[in-house]
Every structure is written in C-alpha cells, then in structure tokens.
PDB file of N, CA, C and O in Angstrom:
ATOM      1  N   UNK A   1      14.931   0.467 -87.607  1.00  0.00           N
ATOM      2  CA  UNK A   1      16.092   0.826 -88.395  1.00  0.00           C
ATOM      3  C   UNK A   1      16.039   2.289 -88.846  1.00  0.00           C
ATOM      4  O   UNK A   1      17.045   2.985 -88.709  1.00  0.00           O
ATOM      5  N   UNK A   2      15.095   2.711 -89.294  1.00  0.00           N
ATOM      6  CA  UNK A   2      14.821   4.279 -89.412  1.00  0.00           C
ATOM      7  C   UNK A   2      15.117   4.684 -88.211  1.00  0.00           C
ATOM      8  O   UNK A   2      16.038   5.456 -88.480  1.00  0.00           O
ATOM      9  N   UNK A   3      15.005   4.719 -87.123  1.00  0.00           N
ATOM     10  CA  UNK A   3      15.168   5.681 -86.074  1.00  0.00           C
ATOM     11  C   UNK A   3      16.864   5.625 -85.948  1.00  0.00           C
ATOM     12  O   UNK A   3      17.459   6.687 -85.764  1.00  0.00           O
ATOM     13  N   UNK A   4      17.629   4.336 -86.053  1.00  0.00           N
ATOM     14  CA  UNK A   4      19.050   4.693 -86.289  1.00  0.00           C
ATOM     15  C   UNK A   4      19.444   5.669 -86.818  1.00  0.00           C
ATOM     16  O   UNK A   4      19.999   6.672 -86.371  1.00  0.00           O
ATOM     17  N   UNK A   5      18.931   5.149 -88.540  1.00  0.00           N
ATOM     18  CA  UNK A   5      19.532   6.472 -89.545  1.00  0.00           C
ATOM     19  C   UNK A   5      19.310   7.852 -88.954  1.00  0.00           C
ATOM     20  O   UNK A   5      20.252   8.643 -88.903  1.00  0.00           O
ATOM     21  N   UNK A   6      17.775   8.265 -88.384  1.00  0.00           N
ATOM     22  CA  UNK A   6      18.105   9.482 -88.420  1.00  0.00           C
ATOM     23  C   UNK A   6      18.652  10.052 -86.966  1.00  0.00           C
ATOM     24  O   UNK A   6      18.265  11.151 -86.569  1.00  0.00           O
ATOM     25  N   UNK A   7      19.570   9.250 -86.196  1.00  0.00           N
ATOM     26  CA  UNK A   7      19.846   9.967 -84.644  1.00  0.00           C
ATOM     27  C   UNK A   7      21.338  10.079 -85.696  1.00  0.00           C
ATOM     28  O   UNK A   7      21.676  11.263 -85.659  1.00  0.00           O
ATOM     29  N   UNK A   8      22.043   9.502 -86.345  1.00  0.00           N
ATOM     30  CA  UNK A   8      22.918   9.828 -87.106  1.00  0.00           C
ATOM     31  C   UNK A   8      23.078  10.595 -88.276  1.00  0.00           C
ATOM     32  O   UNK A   8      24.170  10.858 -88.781  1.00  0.00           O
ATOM     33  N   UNK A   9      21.681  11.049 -88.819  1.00  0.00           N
ATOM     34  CA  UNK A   9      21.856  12.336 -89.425  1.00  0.00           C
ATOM     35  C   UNK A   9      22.094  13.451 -88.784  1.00  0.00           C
ATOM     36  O   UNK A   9      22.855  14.320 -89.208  1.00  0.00           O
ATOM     37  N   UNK A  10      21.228  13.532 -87.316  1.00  0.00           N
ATOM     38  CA  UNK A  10      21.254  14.594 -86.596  1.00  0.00           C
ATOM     39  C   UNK A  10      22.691  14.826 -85.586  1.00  0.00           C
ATOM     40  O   UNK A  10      23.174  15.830 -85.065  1.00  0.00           O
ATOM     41  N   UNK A  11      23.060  13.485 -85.599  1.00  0.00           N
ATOM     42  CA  UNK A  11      24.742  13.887 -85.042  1.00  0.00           C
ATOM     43  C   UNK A  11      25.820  14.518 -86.077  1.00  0.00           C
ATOM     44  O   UNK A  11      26.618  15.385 -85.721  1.00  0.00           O
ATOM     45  N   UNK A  12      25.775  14.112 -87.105  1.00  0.00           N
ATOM     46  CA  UNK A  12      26.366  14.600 -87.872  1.00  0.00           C
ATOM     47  C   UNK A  12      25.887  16.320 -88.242  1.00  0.00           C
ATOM     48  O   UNK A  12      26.610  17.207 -88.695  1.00  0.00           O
ATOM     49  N   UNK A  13      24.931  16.366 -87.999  1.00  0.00           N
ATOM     50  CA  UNK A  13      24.341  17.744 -88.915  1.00  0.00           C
ATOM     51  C   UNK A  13      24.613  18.857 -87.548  1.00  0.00           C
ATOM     52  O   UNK A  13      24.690  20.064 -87.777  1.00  0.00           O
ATOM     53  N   UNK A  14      24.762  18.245 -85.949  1.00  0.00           N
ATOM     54  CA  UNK A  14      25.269  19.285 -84.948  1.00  0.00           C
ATOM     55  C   UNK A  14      27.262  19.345 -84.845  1.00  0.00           C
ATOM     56  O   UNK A  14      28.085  20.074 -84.291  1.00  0.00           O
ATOM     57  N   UNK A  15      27.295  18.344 -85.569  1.00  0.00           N
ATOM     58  CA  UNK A  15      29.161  18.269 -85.978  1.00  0.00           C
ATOM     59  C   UNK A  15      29.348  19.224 -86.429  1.00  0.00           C
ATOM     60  O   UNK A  15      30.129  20.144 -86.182  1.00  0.00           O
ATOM     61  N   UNK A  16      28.507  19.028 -87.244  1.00  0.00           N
ATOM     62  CA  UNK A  16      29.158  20.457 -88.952  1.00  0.00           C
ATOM     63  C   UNK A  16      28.726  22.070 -88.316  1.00  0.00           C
ATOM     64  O   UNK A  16      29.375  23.110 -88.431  1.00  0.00           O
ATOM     65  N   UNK A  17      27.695  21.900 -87.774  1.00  0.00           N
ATOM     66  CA  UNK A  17      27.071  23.379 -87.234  1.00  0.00           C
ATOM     67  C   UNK A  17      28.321  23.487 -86.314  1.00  0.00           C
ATOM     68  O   UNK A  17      29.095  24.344 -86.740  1.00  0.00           O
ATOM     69  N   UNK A  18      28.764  22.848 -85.136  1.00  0.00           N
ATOM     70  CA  UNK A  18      30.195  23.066 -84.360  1.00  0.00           C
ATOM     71  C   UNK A  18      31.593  23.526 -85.118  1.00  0.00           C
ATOM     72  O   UNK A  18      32.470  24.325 -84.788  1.00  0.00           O
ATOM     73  N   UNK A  19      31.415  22.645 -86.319  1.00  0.00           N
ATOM     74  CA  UNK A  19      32.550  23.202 -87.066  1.00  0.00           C
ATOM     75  C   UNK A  19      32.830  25.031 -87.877  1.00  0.00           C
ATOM     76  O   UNK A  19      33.805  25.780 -87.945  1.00  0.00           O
ATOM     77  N   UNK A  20      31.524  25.100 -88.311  1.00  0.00           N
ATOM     78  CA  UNK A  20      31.172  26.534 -88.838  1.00  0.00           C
ATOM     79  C   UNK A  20      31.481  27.066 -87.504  1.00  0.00           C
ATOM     80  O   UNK A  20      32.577  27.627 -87.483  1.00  0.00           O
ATOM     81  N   UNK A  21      30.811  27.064 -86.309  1.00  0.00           N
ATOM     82  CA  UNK A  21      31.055  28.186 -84.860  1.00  0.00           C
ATOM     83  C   UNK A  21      32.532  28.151 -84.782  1.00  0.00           C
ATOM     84  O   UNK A  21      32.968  28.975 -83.977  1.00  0.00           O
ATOM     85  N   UNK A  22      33.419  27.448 -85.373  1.00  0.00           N
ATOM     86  CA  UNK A  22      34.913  27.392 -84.894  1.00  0.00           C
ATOM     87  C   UNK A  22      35.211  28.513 -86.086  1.00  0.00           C
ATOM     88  O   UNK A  22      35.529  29.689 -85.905  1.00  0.00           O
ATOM     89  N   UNK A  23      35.064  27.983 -87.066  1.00  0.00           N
ATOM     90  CA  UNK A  23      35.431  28.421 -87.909  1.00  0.00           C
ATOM     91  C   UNK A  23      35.778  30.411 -87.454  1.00  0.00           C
ATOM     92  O   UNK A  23      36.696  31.129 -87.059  1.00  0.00           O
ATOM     93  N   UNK A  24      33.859  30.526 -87.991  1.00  0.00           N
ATOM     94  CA  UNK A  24      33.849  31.767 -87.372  1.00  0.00           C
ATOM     95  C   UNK A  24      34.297  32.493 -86.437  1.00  0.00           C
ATOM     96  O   UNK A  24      34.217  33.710 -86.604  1.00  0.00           O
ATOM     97  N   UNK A  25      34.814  32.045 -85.356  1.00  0.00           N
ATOM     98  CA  UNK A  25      35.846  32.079 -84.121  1.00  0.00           C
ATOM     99  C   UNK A  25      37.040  32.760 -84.787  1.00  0.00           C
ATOM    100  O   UNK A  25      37.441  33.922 -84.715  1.00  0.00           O
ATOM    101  N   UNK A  26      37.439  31.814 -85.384  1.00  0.00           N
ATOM    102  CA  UNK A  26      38.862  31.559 -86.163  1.00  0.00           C
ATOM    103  C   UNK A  26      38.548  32.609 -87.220  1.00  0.00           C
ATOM    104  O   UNK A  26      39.653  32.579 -87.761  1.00  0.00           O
ATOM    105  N   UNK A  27      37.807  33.597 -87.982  1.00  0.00           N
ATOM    106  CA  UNK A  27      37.506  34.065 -89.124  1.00  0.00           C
ATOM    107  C   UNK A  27      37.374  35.458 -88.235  1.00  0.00           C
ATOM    108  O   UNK A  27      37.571  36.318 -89.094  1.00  0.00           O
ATOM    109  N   UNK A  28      37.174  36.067 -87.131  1.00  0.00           N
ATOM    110  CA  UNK A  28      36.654  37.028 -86.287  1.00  0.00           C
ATOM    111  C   UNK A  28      37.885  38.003 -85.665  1.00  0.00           C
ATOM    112  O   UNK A  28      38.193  39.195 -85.681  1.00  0.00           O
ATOM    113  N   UNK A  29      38.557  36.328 -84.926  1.00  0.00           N
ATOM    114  CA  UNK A  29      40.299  36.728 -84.468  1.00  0.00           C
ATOM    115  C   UNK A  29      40.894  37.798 -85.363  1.00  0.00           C
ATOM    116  O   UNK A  29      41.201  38.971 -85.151  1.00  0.00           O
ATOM    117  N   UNK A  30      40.989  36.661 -86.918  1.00  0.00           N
ATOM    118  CA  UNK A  30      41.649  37.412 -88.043  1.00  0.00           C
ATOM    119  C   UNK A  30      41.681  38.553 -88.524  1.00  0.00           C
ATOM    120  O   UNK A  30      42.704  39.126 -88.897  1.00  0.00           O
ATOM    121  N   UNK A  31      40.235  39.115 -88.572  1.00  0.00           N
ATOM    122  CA  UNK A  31      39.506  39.986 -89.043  1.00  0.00           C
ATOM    123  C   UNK A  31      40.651  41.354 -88.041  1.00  0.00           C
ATOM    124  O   UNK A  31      41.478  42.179 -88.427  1.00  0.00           O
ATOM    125  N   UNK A  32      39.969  40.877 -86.330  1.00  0.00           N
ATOM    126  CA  UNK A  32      40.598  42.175 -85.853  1.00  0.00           C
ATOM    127  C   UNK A  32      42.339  42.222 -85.689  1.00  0.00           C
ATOM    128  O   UNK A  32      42.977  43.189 -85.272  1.00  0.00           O
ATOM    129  N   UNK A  33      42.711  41.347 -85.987  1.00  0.00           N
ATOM    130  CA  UNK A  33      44.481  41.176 -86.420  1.00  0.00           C
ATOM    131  C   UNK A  33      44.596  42.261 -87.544  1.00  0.00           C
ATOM    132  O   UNK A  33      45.493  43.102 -87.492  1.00  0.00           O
ATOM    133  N   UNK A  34      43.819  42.237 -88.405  1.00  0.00           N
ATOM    134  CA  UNK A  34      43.759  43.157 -89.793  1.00  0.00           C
ATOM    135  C   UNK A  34      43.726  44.049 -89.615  1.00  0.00           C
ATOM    136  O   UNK A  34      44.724  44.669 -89.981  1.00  0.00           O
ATOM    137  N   UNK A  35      42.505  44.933 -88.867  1.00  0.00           N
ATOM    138  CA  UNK A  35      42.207  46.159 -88.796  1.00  0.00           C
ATOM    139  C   UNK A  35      43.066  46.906 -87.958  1.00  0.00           C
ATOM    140  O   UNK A  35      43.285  48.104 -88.133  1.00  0.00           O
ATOM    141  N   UNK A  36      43.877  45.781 -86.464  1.00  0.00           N
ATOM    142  CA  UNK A  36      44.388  46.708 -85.895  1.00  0.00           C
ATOM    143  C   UNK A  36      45.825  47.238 -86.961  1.00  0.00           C
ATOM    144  O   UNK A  36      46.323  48.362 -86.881  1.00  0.00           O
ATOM    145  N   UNK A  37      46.274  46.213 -87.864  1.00  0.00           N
ATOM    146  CA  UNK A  37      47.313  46.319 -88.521  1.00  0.00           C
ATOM    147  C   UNK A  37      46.912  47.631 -89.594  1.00  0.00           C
ATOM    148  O   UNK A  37      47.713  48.491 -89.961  1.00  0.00           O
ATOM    149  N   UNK A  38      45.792  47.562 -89.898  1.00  0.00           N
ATOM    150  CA  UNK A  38      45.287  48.610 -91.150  1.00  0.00           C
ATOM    151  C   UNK A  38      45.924  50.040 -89.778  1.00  0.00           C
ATOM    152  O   UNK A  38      46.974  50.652 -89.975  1.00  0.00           O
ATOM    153  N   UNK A  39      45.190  50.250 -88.741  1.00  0.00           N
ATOM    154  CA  UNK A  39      45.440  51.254 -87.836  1.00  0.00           C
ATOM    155  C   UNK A  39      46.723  51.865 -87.997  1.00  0.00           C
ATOM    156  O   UNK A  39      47.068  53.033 -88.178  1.00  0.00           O
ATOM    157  N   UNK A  40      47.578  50.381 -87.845  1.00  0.00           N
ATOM    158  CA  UNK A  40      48.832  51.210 -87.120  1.00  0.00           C
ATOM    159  C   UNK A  40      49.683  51.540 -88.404  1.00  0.00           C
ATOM    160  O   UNK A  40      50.434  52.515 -88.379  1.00  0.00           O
ATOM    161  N   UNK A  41      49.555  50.534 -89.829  1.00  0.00           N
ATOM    162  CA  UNK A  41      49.781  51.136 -91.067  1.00  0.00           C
ATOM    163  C   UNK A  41      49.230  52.645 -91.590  1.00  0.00           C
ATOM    164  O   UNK A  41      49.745  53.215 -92.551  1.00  0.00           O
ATOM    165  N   UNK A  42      48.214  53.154 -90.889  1.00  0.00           N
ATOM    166  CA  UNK A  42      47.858  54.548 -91.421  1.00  0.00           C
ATOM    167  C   UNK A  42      48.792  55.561 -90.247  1.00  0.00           C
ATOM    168  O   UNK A  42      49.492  56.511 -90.596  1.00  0.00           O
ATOM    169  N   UNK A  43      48.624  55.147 -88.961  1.00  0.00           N
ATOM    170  CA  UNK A  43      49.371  56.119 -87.947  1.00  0.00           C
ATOM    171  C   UNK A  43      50.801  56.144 -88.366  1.00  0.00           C
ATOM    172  O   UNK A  43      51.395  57.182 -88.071  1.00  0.00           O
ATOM    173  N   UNK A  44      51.752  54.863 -89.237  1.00  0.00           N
ATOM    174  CA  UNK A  44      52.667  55.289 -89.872  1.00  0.00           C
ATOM    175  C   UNK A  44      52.719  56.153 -90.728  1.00  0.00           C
ATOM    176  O   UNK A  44      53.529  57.074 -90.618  1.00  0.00           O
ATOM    177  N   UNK A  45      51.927  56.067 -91.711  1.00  0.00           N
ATOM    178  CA  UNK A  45      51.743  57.129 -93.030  1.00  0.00           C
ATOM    179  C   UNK A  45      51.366  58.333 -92.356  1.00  0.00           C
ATOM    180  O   UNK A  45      51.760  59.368 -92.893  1.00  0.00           O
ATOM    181  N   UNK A  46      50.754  58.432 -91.398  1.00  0.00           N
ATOM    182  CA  UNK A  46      50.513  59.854 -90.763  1.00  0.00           C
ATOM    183  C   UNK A  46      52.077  60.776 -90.668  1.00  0.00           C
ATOM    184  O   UNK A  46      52.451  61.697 -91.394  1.00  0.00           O
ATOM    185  N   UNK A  47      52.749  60.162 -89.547  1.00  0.00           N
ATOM    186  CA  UNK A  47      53.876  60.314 -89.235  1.00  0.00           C
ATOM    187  C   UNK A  47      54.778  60.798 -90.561  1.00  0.00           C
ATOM    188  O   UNK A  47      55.220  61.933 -90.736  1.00  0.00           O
ATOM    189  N   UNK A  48      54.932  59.682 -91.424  1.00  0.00           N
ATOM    190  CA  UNK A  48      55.672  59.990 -92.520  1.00  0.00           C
ATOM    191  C   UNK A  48      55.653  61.398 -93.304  1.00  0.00           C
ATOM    192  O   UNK A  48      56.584  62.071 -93.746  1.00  0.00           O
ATOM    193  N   UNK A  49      54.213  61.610 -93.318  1.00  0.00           N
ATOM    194  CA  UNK A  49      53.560  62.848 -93.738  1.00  0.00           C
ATOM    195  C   UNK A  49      54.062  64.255 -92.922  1.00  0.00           C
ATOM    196  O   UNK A  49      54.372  65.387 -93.292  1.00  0.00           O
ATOM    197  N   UNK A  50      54.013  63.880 -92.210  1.00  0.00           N
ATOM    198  CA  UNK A  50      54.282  65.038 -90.823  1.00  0.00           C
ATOM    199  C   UNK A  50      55.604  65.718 -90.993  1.00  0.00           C
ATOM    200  O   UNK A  50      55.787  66.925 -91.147  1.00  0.00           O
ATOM    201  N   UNK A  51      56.780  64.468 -90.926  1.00  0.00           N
ATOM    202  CA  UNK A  51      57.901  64.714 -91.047  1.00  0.00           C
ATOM    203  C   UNK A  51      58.718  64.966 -92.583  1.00  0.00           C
ATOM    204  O   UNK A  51      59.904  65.284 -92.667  1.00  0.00           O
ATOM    205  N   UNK A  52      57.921  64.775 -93.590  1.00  0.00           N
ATOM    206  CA  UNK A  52      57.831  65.187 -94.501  1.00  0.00           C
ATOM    207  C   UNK A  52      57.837  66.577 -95.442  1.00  0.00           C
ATOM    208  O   UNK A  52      58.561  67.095 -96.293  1.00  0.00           O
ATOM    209  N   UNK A  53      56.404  66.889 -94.659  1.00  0.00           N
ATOM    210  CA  UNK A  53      56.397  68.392 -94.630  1.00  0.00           C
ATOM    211  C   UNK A  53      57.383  68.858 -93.482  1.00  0.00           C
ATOM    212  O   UNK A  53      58.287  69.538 -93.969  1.00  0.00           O
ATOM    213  N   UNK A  54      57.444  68.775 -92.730  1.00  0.00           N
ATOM    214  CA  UNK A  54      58.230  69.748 -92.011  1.00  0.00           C
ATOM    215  C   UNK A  54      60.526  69.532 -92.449  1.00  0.00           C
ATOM    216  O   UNK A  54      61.559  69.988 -91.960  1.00  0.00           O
ATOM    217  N   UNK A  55      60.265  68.868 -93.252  1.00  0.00           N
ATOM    218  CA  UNK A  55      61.565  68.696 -93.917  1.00  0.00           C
ATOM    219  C   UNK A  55      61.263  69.527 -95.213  1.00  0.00           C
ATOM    220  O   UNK A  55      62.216  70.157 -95.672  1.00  0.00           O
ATOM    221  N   UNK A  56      60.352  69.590 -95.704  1.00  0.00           N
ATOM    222  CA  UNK A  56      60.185  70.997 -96.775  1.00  0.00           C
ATOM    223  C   UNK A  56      60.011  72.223 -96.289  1.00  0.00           C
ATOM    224  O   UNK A  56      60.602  73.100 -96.919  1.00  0.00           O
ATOM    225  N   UNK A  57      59.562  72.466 -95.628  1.00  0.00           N
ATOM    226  CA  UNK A  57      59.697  73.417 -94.451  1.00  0.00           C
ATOM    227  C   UNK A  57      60.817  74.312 -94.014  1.00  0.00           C
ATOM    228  O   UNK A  57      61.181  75.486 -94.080  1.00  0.00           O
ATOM    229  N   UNK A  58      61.207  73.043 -93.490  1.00  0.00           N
ATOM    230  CA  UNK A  58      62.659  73.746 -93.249  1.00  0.00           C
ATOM    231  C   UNK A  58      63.593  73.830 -94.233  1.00  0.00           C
ATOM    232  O   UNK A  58      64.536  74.619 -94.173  1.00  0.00           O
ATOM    233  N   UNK A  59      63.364  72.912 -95.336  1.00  0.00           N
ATOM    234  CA  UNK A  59      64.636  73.408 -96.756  1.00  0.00           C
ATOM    235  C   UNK A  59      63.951  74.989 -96.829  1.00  0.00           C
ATOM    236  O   UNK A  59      64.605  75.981 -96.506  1.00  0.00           O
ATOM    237  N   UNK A  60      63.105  75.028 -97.113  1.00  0.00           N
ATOM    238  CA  UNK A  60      62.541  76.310 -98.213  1.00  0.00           C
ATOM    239  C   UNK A  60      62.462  77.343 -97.606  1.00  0.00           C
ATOM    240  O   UNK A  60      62.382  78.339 -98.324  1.00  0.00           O
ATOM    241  N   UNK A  61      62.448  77.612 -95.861  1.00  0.00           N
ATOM    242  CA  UNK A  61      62.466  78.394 -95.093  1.00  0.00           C
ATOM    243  C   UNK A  61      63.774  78.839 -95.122  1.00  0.00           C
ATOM    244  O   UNK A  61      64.085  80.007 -95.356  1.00  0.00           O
ATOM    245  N   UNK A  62      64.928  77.501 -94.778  1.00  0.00           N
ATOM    246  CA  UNK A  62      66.492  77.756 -95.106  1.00  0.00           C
ATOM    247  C   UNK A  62      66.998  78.378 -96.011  1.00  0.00           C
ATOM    248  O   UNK A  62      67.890  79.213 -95.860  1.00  0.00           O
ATOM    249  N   UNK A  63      66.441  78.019 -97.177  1.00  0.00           N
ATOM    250  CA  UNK A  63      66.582  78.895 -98.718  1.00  0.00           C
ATOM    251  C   UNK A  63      66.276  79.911 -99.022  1.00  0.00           C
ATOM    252  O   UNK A  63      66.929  80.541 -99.853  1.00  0.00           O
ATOM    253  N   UNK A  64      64.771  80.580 -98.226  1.00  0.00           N
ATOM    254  CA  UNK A  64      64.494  81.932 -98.327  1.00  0.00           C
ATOM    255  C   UNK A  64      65.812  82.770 -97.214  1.00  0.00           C
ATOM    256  O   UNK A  64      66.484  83.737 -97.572  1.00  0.00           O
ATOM    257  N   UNK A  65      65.870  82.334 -96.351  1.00  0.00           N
ATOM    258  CA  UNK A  65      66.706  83.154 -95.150  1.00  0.00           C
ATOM    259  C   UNK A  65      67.967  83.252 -95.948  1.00  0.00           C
ATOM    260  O   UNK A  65      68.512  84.355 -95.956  1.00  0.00           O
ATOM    261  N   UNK A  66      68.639  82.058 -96.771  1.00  0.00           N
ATOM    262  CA  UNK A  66      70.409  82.169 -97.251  1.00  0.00           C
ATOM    263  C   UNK A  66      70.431  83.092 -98.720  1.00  0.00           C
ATOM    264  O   UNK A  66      71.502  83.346 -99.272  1.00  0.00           O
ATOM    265  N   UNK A  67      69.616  83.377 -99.061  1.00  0.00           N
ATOM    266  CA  UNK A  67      68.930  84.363-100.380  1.00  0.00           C
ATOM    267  C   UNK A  67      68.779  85.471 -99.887  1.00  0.00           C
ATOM    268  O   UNK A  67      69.532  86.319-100.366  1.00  0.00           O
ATOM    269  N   UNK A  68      67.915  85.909 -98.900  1.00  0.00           N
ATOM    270  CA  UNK A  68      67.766  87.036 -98.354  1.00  0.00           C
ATOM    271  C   UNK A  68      69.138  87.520 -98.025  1.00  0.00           C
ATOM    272  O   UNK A  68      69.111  88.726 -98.268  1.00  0.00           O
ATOM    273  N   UNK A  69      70.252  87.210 -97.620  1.00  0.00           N
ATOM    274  CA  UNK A  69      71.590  86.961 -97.156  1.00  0.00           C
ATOM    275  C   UNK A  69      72.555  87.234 -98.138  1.00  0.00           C
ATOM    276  O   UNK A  69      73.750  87.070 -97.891  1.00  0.00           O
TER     277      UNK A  69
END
C-alpha cells in the first residue's frame, strides 16, 4: 500500500512541475509582447519630438525673417 501512495505523489508532483513550464511559456510570450510595445511607444515619442522641434523652428525662424521685414 505504501508503494501506491507514493507512485501518486510522484505523478502529481511531475503535473504541477508541467504546469509551472506552461506557465512560464505563457509568462515569456508576454514579457516580449511588452517590450516590443515599450519599443515602438518610445520610436513614437521620438518622432513626436522631432516634429516638434522642427515646428518651433520654423515659427521662430518665420518670425525672425517677417521682423527683419
């Protein structure tokens, strides 16, 4: 009767270890879903920046030239 119990501890205890490897699977995917999203959220803010300045740029460049004028 002991040797029952424990072939059924040890099935159970390679269940749960299978379940954590999924998990982690599933926890890994996510991870790089994130980062590529962090990426392409900064290459926006880049952009934004860019066109930003160069819209001050051109006001203040415009403003010196219609003054000079």
């Amino acid at each position: 009767m002991k040797k029952n119990d424990q072939d059924k501890i040890k099935f159970n205890f390679n269940v749960s270890t299978n379940k954590s490897l999924e998990i982690d699977k599933i926890k890994t995917t996510n991870i790089n879903i994130l980062l590529n999203r962090v990426k392409s959220n900064k290459k926006r803010a880049v952009k934004k920046r860019i066109l930003f300045i160069s819209v001050i740029v051109f006001l203040i460049s415009s403003l010196t030239f219609y003054l000079n004028f």
